[in-house]
N, C-alpha and C positions, 0 to 999 in steps of 0.2 A: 287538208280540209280543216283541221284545228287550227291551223295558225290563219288560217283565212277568219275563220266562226270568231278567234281572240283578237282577232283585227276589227272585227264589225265590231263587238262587243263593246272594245279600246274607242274608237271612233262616239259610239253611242253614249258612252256613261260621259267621255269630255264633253260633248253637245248637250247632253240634259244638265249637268252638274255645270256647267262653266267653269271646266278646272283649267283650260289653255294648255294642253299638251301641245306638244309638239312646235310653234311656233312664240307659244304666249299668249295667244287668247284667240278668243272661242272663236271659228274659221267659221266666214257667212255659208246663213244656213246651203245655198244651192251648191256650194262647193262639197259641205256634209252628204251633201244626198247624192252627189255625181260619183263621192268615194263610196260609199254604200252601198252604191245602185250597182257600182261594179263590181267589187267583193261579191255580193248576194248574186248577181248574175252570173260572174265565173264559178260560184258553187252550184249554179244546175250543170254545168257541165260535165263537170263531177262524179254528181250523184247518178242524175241520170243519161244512162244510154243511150245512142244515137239510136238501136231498134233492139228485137230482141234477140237477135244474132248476134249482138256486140261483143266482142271483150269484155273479159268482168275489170278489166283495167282502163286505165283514162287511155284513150288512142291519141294519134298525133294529128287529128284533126280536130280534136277539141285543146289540144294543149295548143293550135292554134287559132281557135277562137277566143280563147282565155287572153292569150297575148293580145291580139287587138282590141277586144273587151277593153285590157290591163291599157291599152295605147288612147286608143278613144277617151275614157274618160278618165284619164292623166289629164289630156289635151282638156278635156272641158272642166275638170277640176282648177287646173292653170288658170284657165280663162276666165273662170267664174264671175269675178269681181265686174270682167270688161264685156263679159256675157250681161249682164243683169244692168248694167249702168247703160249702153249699146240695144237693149232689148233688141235682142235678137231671135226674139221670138214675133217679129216682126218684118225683121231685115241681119239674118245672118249673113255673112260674106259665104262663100261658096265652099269653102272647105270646112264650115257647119254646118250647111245644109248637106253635105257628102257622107259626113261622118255620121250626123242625125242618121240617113237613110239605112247606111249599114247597120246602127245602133237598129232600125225597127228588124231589117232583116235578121238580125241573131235574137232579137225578143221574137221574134215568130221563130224559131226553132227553138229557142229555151221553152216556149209555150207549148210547142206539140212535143216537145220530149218530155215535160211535167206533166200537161193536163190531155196529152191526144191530139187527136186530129178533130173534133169538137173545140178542142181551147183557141187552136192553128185557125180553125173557119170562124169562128169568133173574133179572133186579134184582125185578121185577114177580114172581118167585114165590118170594123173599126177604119177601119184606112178610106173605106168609099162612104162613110157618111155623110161629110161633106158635098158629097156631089147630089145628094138625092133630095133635089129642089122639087 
């Protein structure tokens, strides 16, 4: 968990500061936030619990959430650049709209294991708004 919080941190002061760690200079922003987003998301796993029955330790079904968290937004850190130039937030090819989906499915469980089953019907009735013409 600390070396994750010193990862976010590291990520954060390069991005405000424009110091160019890591490759040389300051990595476009949606790339920053895809590595963020996933750090920050693999520490609700973490912290908290699948229920109140859980292990006071991480189980191996969030150390495999973690991993695909850590896989997914690799993949869309990579892409960043071809994400944003592509807008694909229009016309992603099929293994980003995949990966998106999974991406909402584990934000709706990081959401009810932070905020409850109120946070879960909340995220979960984000998804249908869209349709209600």
């Amino acid at each position: 968990m600390a070396a994750m919080t010193a990862c976010a941190i590291a990520l954060a002061i390069n991005q405000i500061f424009n110091l160019g760690f890591f490759v040389g200079y300051v990595m476009l922003d949606s790339r920053y936030m895809y590595l963020i987003t996933g750090i920050m998301l693999s520490m609700v796993f973490i912290t908290f619990p699948a229920n109140k029955n859980s292990p006071h330790h991480v189980t191996w079904y969030d150390i495999v959430i973690m991993v695909v968290i850590g896989i997914i937004f690799s993949y869309f850190a990579y892409f960043a650049e071809r994400i944003v130039l592509e807008a694909w937030e229009y016309a992603a090819p099929d293994i980003g709209i995949y990966l998106a989906m999974v991406t909402w499915v584990i934000v709706l469980e990081a959401g009810r294991r932070a905020g409850g089953w109120p946070s879960f019907c909340h995220r979960l009735g984000i998804l249908f708004i869209p349709y209600l013409r």
